[in-house]
Backbone bond lengths (Angstrom), bond angles and torsions (degrees), N, CA, C in turn:
res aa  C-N    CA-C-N  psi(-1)  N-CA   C-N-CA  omega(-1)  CA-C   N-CA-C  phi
1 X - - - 1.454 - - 1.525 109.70 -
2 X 1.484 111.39 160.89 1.304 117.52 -160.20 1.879 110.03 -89.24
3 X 1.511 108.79 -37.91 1.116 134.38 160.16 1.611 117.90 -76.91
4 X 1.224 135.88 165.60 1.072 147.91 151.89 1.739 107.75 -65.60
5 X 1.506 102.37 154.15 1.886 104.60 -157.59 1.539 66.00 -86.17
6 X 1.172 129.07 149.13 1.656 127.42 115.55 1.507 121.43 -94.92
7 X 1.312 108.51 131.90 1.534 148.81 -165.66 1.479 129.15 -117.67
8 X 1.466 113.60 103.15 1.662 99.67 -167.88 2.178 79.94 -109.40
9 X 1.475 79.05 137.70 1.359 96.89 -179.11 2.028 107.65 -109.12
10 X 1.450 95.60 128.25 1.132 114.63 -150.53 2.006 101.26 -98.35
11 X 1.268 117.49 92.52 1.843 106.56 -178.83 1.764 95.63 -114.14
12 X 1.290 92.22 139.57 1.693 110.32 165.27 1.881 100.85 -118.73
13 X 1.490 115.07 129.81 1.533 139.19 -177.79 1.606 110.56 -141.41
14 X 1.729 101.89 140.38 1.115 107.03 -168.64 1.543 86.86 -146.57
15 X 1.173 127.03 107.57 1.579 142.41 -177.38 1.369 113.20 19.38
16 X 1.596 106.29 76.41 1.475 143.23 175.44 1.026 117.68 -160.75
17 X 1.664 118.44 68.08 1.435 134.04 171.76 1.004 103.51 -45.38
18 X 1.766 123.29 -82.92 1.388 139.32 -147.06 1.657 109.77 -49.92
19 X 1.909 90.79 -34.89 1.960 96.81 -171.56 1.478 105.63 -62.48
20 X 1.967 103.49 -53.23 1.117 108.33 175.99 1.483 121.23 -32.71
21 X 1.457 105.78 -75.75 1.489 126.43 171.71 1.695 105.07 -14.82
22 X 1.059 117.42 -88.15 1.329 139.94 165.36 1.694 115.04 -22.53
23 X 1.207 103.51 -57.20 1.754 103.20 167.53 1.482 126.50 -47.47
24 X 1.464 90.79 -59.15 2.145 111.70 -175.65 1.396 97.45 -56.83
25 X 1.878 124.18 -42.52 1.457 112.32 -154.43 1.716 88.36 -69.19
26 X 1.485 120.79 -52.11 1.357 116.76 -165.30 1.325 112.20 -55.69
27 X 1.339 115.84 -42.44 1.775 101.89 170.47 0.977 134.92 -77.44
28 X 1.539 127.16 9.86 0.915 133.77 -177.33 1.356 98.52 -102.30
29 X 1.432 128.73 -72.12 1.656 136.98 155.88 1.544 115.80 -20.00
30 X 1.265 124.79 -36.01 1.775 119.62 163.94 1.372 109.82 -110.27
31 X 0.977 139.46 46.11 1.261 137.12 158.59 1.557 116.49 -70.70
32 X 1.257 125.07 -42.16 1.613 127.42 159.33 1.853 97.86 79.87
33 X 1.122 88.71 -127.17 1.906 106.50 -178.91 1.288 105.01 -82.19
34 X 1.404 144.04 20.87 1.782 132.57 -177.43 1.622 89.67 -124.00
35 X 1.561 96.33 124.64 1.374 105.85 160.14 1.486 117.17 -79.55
36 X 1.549 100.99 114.90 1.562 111.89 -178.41 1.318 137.53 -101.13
37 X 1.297 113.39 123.49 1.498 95.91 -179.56 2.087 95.56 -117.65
38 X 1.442 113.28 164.71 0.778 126.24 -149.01 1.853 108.09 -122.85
39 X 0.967 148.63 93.59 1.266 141.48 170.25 1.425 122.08 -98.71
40 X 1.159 135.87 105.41 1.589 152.65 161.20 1.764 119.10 -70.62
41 X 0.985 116.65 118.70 1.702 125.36 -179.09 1.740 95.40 -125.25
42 X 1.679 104.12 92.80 1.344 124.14 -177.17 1.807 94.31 -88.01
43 X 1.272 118.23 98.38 1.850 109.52 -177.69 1.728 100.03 -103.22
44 X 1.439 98.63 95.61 1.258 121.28 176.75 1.606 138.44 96.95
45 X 1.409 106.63 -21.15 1.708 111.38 -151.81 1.511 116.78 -43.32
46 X 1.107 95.03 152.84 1.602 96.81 -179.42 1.926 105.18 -123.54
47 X 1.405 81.48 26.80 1.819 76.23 164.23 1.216 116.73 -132.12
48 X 1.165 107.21 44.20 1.773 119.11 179.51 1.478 120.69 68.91
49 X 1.342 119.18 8.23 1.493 131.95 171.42 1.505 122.27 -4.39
50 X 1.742 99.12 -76.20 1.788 125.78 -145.84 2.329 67.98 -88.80
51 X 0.864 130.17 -54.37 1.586 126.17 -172.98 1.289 114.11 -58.67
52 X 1.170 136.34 -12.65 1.341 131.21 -168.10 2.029 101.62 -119.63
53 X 1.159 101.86 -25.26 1.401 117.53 167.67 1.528 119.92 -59.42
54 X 1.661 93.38 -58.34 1.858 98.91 170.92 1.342 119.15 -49.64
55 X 1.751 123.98 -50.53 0.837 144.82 -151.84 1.784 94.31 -73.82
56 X 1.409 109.69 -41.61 1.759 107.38 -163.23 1.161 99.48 -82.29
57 X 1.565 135.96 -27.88 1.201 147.37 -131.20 1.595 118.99 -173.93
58 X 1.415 86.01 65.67 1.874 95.59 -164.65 1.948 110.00 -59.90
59 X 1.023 114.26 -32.02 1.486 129.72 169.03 1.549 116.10 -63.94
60 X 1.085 129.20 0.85 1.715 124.16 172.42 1.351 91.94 -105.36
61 X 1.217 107.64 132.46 1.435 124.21 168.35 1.470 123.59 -77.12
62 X 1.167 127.79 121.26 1.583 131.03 -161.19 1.255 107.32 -115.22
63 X 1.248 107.27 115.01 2.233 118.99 172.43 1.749 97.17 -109.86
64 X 1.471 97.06 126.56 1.460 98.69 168.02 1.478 129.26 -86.22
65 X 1.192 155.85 154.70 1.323 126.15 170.29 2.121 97.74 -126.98
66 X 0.752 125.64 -166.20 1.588 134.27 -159.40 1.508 107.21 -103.19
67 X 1.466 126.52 -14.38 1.658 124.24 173.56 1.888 87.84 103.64
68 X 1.131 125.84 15.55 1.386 137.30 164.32 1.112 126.45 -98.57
69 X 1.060 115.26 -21.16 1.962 123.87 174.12 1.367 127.53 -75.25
70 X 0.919 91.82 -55.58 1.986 111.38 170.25 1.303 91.86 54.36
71 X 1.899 132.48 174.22 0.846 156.92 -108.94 1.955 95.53 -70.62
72 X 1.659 107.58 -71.61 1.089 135.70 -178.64 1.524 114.26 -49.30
73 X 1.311 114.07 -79.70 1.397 108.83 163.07 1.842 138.54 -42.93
74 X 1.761 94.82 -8.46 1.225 93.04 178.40 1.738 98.49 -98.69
75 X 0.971 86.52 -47.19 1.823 72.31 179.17 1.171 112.08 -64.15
76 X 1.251 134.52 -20.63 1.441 117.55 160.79 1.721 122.22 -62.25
77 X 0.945 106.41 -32.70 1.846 113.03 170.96 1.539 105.09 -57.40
78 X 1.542 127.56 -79.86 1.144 135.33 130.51 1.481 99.71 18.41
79 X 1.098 122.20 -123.76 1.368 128.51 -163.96 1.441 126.44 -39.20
80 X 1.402 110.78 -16.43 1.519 118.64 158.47 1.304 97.35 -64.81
81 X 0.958 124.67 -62.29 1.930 121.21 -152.59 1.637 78.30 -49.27
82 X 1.196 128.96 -77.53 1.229 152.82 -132.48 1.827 97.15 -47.52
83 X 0.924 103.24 -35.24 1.494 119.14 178.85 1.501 121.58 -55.77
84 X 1.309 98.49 -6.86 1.663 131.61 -162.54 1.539 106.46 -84.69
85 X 1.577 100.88 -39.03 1.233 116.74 -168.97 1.237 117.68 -94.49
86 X 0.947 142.85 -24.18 1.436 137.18 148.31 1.879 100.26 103.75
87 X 1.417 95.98 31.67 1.873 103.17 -178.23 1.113 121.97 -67.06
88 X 1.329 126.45 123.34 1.935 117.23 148.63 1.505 126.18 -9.77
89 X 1.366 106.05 -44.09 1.130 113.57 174.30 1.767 118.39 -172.54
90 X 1.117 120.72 164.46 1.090 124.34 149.92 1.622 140.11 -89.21
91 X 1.366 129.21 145.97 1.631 136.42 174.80 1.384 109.28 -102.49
92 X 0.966 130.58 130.02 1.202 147.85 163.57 1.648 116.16 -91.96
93 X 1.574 110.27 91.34 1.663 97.84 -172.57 1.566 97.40 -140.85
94 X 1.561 97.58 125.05 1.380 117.96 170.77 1.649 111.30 -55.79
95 X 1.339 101.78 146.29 1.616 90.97 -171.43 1.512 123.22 -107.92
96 X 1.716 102.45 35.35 1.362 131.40 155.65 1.357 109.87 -84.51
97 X 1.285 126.03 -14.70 1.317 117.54 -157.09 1.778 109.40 -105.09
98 X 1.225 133.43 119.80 1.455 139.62 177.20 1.593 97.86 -90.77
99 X 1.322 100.95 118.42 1.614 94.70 179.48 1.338 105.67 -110.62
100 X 1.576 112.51 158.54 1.604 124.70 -167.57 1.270 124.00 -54.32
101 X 1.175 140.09 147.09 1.437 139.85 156.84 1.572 93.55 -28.76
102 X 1.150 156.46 -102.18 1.370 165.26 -116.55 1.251 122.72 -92.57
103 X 1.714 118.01 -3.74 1.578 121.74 -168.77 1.336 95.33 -73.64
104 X 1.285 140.82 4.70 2.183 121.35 176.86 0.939 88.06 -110.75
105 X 1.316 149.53 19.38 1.835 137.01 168.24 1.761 83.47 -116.98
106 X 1.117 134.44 -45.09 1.432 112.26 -170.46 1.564 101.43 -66.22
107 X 1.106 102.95 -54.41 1.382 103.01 178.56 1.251 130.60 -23.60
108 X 1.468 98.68 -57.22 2.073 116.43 177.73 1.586 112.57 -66.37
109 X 1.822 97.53 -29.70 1.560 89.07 -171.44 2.176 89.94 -89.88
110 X 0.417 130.18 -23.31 1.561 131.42 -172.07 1.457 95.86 -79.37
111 X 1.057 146.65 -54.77 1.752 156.43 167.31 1.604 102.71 -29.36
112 X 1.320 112.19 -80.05 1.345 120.69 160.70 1.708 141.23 -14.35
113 X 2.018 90.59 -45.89 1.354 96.47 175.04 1.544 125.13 -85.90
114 X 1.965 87.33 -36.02 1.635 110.48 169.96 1.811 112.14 -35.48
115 X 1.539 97.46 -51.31 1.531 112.33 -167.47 1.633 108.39 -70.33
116 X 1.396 120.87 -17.39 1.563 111.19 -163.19 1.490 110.76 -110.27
117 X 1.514 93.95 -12.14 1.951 102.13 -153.50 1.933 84.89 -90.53
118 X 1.106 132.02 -8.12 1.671 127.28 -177.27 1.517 94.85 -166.03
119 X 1.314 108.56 86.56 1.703 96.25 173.37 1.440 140.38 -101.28
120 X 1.337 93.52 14.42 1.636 128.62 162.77 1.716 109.79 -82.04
121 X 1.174 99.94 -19.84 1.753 110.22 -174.85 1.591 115.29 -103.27
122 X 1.886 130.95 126.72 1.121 91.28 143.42 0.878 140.60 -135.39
123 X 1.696 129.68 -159.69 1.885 109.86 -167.63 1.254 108.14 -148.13
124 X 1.297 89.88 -176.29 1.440 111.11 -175.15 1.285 126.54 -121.70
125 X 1.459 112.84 129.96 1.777 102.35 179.16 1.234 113.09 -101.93
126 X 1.069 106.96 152.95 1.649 119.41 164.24 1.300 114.43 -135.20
127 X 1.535 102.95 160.13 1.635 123.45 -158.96 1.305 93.25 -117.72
128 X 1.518 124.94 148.76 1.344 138.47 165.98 1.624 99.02 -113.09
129 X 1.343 113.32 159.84 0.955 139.69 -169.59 1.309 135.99 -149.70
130 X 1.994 123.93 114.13 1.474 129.64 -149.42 1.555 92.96 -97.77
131 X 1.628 98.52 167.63 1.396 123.90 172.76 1.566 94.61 -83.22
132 X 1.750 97.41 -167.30 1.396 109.21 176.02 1.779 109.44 -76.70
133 X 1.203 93.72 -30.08 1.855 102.19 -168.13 1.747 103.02 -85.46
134 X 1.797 115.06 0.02 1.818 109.25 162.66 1.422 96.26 94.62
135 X 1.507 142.00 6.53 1.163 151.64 160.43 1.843 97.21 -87.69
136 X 2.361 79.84 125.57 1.723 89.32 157.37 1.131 119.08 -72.48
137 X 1.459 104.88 145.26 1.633 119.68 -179.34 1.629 110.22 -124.29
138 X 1.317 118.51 -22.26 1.311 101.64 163.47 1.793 109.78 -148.91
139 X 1.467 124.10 -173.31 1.693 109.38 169.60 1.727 105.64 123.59
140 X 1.026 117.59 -117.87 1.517 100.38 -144.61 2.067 97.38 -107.89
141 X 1.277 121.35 135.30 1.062 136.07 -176.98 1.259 121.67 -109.09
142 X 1.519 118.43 153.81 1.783 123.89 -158.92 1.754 88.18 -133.90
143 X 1.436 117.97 128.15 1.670 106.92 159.44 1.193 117.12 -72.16
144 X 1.090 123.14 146.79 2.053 158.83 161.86 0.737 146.37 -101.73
145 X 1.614 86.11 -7.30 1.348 96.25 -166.29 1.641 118.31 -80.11
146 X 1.644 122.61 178.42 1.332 117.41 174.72 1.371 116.53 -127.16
147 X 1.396 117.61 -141.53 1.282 120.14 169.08 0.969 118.33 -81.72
148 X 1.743 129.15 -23.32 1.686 130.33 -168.31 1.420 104.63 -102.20
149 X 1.628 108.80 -10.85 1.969 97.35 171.47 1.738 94.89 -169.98
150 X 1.672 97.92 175.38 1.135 98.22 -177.00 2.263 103.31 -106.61
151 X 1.592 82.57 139.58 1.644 66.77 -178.53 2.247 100.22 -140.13
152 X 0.812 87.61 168.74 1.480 93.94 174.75 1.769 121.44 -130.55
153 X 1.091 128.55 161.27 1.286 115.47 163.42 1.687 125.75 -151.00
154 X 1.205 104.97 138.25 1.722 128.23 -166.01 1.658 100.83 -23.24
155 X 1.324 146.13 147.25 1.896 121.10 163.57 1.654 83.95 -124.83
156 X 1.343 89.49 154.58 1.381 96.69 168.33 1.779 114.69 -109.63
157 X 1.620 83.68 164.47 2.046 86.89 -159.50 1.316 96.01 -73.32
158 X 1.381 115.56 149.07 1.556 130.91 176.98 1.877 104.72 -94.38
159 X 1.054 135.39 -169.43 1.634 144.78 123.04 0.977 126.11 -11.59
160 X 1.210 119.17 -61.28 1.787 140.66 171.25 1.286 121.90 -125.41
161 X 0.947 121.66 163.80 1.784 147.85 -177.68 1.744 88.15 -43.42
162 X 1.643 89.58 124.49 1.378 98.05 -169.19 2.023 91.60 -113.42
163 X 1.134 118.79 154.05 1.554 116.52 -177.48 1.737 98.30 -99.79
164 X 1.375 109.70 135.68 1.299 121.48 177.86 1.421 144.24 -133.79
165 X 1.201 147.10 125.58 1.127 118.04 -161.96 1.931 129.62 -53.73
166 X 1.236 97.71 -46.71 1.572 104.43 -170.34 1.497 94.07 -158.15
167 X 1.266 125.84 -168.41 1.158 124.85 163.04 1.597 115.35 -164.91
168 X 1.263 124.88 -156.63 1.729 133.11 162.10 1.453 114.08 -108.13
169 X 1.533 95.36 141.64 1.835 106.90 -163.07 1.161 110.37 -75.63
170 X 1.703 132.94 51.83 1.625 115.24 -160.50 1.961 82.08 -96.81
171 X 1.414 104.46 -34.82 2.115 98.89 178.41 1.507 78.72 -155.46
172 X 1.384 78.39 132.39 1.391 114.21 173.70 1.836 127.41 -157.65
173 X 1.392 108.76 104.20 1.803 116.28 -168.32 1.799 94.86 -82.69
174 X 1.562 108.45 108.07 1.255 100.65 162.24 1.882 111.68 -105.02
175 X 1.203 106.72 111.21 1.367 101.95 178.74 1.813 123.99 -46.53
176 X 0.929 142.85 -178.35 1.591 131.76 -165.68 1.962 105.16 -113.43
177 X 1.335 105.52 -12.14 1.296 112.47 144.53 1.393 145.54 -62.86
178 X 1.105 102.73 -29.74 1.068 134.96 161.96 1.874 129.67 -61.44
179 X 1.538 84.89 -61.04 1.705 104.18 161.77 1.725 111.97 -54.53
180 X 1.291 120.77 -36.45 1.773 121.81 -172.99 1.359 80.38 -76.65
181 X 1.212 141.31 -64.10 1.711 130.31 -133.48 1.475 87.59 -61.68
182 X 1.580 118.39 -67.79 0.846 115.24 -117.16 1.955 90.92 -115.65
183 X 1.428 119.40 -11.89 1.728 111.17 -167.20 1.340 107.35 81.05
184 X 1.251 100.33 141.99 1.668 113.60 164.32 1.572 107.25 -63.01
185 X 1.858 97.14 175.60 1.172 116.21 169.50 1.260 119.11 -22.31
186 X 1.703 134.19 150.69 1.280 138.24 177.99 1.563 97.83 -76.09
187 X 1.052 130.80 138.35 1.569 127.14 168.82 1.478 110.81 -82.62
188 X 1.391 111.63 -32.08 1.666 113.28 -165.71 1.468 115.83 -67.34
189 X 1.662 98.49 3.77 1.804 99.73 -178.25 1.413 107.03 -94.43
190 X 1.307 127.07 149.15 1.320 112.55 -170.54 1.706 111.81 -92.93
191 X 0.758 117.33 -58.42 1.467 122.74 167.19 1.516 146.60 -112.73
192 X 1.702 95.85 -41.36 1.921 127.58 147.98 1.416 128.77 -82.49
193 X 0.797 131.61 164.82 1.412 150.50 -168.88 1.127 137.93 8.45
194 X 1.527 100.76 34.89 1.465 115.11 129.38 1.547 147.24 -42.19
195 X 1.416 108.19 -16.91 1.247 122.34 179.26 1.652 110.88 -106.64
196 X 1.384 90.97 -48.86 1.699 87.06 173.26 1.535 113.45 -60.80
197 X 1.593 113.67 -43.79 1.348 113.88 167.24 1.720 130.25 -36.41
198 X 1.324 114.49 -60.82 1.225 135.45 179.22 1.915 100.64 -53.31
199 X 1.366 110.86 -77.11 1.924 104.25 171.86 1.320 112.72 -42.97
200 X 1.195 133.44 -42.05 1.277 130.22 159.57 1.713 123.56 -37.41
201 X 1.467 106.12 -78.16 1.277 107.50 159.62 1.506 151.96 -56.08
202 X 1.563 102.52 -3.99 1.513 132.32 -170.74 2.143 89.12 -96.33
203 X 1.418 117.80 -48.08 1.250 122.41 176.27 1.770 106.16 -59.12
204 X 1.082 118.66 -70.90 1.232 124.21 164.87 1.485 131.58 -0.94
205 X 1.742 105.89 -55.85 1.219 140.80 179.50 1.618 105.44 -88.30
206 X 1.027 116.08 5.42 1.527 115.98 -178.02 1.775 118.62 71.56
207 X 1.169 110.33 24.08 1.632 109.00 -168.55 1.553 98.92 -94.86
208 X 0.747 127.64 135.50 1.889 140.08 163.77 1.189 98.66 -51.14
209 X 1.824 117.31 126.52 1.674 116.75 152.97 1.399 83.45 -127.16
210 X 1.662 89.93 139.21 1.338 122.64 -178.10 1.507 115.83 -138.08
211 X 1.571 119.24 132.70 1.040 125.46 -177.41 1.638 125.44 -95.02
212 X 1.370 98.31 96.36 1.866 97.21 -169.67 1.706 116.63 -40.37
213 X 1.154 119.61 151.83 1.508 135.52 -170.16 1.414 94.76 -67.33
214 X 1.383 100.22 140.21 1.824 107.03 163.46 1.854 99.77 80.81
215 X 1.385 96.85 -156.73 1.274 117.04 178.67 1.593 120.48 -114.63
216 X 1.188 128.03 167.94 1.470 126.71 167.36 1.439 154.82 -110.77
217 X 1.729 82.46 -6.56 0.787 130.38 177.58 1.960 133.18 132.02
218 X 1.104 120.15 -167.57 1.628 108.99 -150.09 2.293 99.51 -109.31
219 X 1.502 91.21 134.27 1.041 95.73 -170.26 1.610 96.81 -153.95
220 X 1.618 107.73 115.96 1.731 100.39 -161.37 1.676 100.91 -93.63
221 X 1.287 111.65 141.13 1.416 105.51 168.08 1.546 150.48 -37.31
222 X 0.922 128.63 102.25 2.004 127.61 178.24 1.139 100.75 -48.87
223 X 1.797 100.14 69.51 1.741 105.47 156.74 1.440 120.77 -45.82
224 X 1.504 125.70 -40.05 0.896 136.61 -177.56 1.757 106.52 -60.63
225 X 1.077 112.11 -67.54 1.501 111.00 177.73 1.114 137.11 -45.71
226 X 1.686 114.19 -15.15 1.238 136.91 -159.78 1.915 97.08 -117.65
227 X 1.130 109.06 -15.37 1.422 116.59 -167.59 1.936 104.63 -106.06
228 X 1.341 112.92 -46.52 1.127 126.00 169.77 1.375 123.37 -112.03
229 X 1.509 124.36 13.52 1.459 116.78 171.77 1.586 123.41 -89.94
230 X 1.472 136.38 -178.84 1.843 112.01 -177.85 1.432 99.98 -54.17
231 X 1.465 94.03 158.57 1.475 111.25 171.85 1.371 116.54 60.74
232 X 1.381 104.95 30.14 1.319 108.23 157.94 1.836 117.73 -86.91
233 X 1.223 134.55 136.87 1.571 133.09 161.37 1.496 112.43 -42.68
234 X 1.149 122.58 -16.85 1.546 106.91 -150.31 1.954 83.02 -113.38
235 X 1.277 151.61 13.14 1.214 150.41 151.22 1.192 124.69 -110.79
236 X 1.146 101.11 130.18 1.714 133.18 -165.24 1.618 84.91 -64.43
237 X 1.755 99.28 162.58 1.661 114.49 167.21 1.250 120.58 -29.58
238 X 1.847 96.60 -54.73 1.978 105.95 -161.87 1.686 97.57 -61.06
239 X 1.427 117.13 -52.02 1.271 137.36 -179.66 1.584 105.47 -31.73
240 X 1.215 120.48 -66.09 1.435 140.25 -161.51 2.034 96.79 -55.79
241 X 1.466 81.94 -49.68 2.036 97.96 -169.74 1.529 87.92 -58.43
242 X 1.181 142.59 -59.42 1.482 146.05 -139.87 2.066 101.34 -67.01
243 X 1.577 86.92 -47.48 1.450 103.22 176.13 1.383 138.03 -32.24
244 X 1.946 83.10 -64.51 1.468 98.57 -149.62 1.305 115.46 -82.55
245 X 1.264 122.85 34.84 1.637 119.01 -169.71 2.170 86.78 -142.59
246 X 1.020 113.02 3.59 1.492 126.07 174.26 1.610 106.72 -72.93
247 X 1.753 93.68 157.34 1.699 93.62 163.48 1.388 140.14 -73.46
248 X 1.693 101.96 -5.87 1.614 124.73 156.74 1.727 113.04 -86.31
249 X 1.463 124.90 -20.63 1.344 99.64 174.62 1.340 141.45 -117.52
250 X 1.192 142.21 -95.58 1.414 136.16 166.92 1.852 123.70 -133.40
251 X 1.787 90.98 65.17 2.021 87.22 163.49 0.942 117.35 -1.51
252 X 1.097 129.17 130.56 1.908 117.63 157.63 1.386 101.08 -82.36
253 X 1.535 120.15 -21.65 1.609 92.54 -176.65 1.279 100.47 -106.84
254 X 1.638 142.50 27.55 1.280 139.42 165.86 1.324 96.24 -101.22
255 X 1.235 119.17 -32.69 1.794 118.18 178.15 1.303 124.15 -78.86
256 X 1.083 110.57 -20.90 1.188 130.68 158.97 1.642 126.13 -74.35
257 X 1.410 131.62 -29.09 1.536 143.09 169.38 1.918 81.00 -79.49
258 X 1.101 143.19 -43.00 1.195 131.40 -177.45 1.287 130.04 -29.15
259 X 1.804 83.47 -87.88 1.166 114.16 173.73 1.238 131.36 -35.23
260 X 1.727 102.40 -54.23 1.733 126.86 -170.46 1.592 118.12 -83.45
261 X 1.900 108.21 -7.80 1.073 126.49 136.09 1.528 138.53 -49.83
262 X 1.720 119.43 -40.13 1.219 123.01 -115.00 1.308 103.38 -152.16
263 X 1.260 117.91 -39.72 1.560 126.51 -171.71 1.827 105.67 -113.93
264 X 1.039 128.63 11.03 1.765 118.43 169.71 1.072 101.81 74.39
265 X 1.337 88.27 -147.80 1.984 123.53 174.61 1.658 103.10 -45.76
266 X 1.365 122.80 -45.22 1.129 117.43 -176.12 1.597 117.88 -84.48
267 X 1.073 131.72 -1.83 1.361 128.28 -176.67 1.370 99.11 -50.04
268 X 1.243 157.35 -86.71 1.197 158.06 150.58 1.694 110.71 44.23
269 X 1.684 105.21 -76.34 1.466 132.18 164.97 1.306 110.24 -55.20
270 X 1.432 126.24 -79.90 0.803 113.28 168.18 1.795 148.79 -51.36
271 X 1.122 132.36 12.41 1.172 154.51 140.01 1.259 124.12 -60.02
272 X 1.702 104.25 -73.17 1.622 120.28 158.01 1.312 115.65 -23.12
273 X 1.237 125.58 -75.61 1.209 154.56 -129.92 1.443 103.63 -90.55
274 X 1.271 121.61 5.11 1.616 115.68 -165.07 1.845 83.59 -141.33
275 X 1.060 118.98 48.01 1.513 116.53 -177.43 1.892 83.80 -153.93
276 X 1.309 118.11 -7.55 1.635 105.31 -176.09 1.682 111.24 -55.19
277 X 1.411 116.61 -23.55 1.688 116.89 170.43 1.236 96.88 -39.44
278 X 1.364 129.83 -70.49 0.971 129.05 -113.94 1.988 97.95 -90.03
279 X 1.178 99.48 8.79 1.857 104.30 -177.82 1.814 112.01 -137.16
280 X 1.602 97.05 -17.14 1.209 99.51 -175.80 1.858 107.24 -149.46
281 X 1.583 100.48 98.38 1.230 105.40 -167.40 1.616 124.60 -68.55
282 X 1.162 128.35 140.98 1.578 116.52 157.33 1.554 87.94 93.12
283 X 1.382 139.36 -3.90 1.480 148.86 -169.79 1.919 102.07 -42.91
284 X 1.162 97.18 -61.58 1.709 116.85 177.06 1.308 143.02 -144.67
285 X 0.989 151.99 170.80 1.243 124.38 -156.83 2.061 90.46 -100.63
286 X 1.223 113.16 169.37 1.680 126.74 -177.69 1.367 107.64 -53.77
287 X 1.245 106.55 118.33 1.682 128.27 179.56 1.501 99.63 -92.82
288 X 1.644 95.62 132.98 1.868 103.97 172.45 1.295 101.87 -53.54
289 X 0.906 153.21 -5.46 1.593 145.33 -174.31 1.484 101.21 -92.24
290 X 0.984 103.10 -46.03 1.630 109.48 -174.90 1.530 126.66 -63.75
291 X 1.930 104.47 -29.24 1.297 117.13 -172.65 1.812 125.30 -72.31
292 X 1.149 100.71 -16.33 1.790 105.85 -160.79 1.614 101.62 -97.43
């Protein structure tokens, strides 16, 4: 590009200084050629978060929210401010995630191609992201789903810009064209699937999601979330009930705006059908639908 990208980078934190901490320094330290600005939506912490942030990093702009927003709703706050700024685009980066020395040169060279290869179209990139052991852990998603449920599955990065259905918000470049067509994040989701929602609805609209080559850097899996969240095998009935109305499990009425979004003729089934934990334990092992 002829200009410098400007980039407002979008983090939601909830009493995870150090991660936080750790995130802002890395994006700030690889930023390269993208003029960056930085927005943080701290919703609540009580470990000195949004205070220790100012102090390291007087230039990121800090919105607090009440410990009511959680993941979705904060990046939607977030991304209002962001609107402020008048960016190329926005990043969407979880603030688990340390990204590489090199992700603003892939970026520019991946931007470039996004823009030439359909230029009647536009899109969106997304970043995947490895553990310590070189396994993806989060990034660009393919549907699987069928008639008896809705399912998705992990893709792995190719060479080049791989085409995808939707994906998970751990990095995600939404260009600001993108933002007019189509609106930010859904707010009415409470904590999950907002992200899958949005790639969903960005396809819909005819926009390209594309999964940048390689990785973006390292972000280890919420074993925990995945081990003890709904629809896990390892919780009993009562367990499952306690869950599923949590910011780890499955709303019935966020799964439901999903579904009846998302799945057709079958939304119906598929709705149903992802609540079987909750009557018949140990049934199957945790469906991507079930996890966010």
């Amino acid at each position: 590009m002829s200009k410098a990208l400007k980039i407002t980078a979008l983090i939601v934190s909830y009493n995870r200084r150090e991660t936080t901490l750790n995130a802002i320094r890395a994006l700030i330290r690889n930023s390269g050629r993208v003029s960056l600005t930085i927005v943080l939506f701290d919703d609540g912490s009580k470990d000195q978060t949004s205070e220790s942030v100012k102090e390291s990093f007087p230039e990121v702009i800090v919105k607090r929210g009440d410990g009511t927003f959680f993941w979705n709703g904060g990046l939607h706050q977030s991304w209002l401010e962001a609107l402020n700024q008048r960016s190329d685009a926005v990043l969407w980066l979880n603030d688990d995630v340390t990204i590489d020395e090199n992700v603003f040169e892939k970026i520019l060279a991946c931007w470039h191609v996004a823009a030439t290869r359909r230029p009647d179209r536009g899109f969106i990139l997304v970043g995947a992201t490895r553990d310590s052991q070189q396994n993806i852990t989060y990034g660009g998603l393919i549907r699987k789903d069928s008639w008896l449920s809705y399912r998705d599955e992990l893709v792995t990065p190719g060479a080049n810009l791989v085409e995808i259905d939707t994906f998970e918000g751990n990095f995600v470049i939404v260009p600001q064209e993108v933002t007019q067509l189509i609106g930010l994040n859904d707010p009415a989701y409470h904590h999950n699937f907002g992200d899958v929602d949005y790639g969903l609805r960005a396809r819909k609209a005819g926009i390209d999601v594309l999964l940048l080559p390689g990785t973006v850097g390292v972000c280890e899996r919420n074993a925990r979330k995945y081990e003890y969240g709904y629809g896990s095998p390892k919780l009993s009935i009562f367990e499952q009930w306690r869950k599923v109305n949590s910011h780890h499990g499955l709303p019935p009425k966020n799964w439901f705006r999903f579904t009846r979004r998302h799945s057709g003729l079958y939304f119906p089934i598929h709705f149903l059908t992802a609540y079987r934990h909750l009557v018949i334990p140990r049934w199957a092992k945790v469906r991507r639908a079930s996890r966010r």
